[in-house]
TORPA-4810 file (N, C-alpha, C, O; in nm, 3 decimals):
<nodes>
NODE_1_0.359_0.557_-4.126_0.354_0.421_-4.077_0.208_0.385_-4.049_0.139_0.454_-3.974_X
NODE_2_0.160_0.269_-4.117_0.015_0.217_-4.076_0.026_0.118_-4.005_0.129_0.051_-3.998_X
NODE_3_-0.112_0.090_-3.925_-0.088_-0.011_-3.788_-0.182_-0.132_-3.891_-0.287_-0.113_-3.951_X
NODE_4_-0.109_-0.239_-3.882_-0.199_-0.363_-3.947_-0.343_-0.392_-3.854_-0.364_-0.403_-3.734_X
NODE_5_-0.411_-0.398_-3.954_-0.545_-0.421_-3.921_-0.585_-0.555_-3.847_-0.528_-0.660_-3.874_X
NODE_6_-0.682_-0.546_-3.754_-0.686_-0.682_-3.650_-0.789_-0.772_-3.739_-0.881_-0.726_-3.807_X
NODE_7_-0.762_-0.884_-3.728_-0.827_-1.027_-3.817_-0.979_-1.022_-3.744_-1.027_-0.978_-3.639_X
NODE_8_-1.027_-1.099_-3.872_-1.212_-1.068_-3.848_-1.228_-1.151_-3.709_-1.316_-1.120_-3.628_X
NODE_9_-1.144_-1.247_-3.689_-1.164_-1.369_-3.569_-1.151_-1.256_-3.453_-1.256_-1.228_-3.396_X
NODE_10_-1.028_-1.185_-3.411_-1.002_-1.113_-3.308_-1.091_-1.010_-3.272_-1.106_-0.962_-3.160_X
NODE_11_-1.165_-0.970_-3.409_-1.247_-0.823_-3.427_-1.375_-0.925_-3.306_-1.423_-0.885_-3.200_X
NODE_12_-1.395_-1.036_-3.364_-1.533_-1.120_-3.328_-1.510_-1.170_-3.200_-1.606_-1.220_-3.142_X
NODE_13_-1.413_-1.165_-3.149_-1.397_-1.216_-3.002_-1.398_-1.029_-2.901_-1.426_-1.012_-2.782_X
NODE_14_-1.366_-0.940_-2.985_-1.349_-0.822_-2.882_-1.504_-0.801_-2.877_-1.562_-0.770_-2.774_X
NODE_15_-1.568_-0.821_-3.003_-1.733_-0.781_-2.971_-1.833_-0.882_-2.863_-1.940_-0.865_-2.805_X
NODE_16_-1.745_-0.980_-2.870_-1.813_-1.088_-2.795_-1.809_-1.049_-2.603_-1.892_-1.052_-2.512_X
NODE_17_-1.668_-1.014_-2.616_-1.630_-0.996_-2.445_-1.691_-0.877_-2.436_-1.723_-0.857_-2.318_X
NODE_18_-1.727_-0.773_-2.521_-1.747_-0.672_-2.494_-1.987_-0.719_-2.455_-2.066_-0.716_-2.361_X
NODE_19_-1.986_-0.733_-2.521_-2.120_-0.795_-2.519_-2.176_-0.847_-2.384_-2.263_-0.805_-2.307_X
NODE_20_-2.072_-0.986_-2.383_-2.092_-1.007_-2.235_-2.064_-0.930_-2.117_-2.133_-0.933_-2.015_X
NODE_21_-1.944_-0.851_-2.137_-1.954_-0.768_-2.050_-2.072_-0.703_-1.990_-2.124_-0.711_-1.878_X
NODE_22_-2.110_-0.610_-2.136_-2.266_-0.515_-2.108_-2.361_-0.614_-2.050_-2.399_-0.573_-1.940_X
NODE_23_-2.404_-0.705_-2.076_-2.520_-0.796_-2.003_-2.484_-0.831_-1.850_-2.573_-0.846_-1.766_X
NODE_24_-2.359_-0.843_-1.822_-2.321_-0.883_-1.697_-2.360_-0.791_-1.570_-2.280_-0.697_-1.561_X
NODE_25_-2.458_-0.789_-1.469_-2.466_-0.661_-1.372_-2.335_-0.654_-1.307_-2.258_-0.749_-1.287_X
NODE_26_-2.313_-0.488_-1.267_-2.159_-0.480_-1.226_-2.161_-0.532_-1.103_-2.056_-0.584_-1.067_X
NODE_27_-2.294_-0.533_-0.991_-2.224_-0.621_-0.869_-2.176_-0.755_-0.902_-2.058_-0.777_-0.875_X
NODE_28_-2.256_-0.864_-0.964_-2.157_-0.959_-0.969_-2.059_-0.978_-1.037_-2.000_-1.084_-1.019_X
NODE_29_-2.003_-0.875_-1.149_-1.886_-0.886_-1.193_-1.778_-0.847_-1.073_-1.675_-0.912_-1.055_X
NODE_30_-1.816_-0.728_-0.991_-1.713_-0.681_-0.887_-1.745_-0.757_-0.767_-1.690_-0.718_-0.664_X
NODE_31_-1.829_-0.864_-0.759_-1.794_-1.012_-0.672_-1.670_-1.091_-0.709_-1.566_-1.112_-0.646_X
NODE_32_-1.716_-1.133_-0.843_-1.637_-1.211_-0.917_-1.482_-1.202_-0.879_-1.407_-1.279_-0.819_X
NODE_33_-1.459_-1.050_-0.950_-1.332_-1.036_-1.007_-1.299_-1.029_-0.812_-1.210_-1.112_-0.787_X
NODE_34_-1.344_-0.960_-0.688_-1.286_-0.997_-0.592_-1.259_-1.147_-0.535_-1.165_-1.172_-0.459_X
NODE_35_-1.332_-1.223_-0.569_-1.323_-1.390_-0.501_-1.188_-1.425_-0.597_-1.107_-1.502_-0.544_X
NODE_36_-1.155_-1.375_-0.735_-1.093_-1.444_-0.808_-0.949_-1.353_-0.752_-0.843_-1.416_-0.755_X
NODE_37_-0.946_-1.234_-0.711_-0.798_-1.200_-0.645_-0.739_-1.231_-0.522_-0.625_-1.219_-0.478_X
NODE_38_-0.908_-1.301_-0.448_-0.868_-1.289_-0.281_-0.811_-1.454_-0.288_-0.734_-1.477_-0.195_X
NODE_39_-0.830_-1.551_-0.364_-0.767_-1.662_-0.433_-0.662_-1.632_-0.488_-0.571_-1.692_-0.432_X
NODE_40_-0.624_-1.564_-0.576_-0.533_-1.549_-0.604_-0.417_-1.488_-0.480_-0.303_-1.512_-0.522_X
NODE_41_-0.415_-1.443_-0.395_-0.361_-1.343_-0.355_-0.296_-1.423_-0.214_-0.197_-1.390_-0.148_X
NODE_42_-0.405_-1.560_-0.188_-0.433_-1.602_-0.073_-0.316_-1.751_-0.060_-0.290_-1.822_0.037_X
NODE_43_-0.266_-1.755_-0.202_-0.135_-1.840_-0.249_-0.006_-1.764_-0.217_0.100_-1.826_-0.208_X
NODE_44_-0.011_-1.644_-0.202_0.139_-1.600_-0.182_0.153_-1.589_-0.039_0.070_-1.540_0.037_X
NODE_45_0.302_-1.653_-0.001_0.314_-1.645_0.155_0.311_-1.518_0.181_0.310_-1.425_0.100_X
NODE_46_0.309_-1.515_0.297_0.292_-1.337_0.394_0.428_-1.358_0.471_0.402_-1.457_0.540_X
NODE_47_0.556_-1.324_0.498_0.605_-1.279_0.615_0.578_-1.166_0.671_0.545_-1.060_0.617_X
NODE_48_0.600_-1.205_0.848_0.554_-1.025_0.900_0.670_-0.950_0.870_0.764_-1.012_0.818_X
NODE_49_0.683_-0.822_0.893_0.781_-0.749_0.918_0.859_-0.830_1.047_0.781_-0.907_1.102_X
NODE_50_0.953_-0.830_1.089_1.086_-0.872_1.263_0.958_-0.766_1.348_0.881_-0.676_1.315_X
NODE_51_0.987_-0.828_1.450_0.922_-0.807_1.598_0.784_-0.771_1.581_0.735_-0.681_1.649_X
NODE_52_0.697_-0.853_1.469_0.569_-0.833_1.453_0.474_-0.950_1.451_0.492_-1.033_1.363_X
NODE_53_0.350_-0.974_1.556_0.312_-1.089_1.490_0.237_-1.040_1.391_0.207_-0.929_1.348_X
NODE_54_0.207_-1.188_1.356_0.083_-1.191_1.158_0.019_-1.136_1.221_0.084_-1.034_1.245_X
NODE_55_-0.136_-1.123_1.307_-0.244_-1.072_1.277_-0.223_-0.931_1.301_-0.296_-0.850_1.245_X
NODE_56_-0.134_-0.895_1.377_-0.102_-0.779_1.420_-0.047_-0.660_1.284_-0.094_-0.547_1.277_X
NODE_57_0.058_-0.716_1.184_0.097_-0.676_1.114_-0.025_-0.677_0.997_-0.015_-0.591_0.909_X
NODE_58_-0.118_-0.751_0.994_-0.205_-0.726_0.913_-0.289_-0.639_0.938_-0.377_-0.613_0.856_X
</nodes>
């Protein structure tokens, strides 16, 4: 069984992210990607656990 080969477009977008990646310094990528989960993350309600308050349970 052979695995079909990825299109020149897809080949040209993995070299691209990969590219930017390498130029990117890792602190502000591992800024980034935290502001973009603590947003993300900061949309889902919290209930506490019963007989707990929020800050407490956090």
């Amino acid at each position: 069984m052979t695995l079909p080969l990825p299109s020149l477009e897809m080949l040209a977008a993995v070299v691209v992210a990969f590219l930017a990646g390498a130029c990117c310094p890792t602190y502000y990528a591992t800024e980034r990607l935290r502001g973009f989960g603590r947003a993300t993350f900061a949309k889902i309600p919290y209930q506490p656990p019963p007989g707990m308050d929020r800050e407490e349970a956090m």
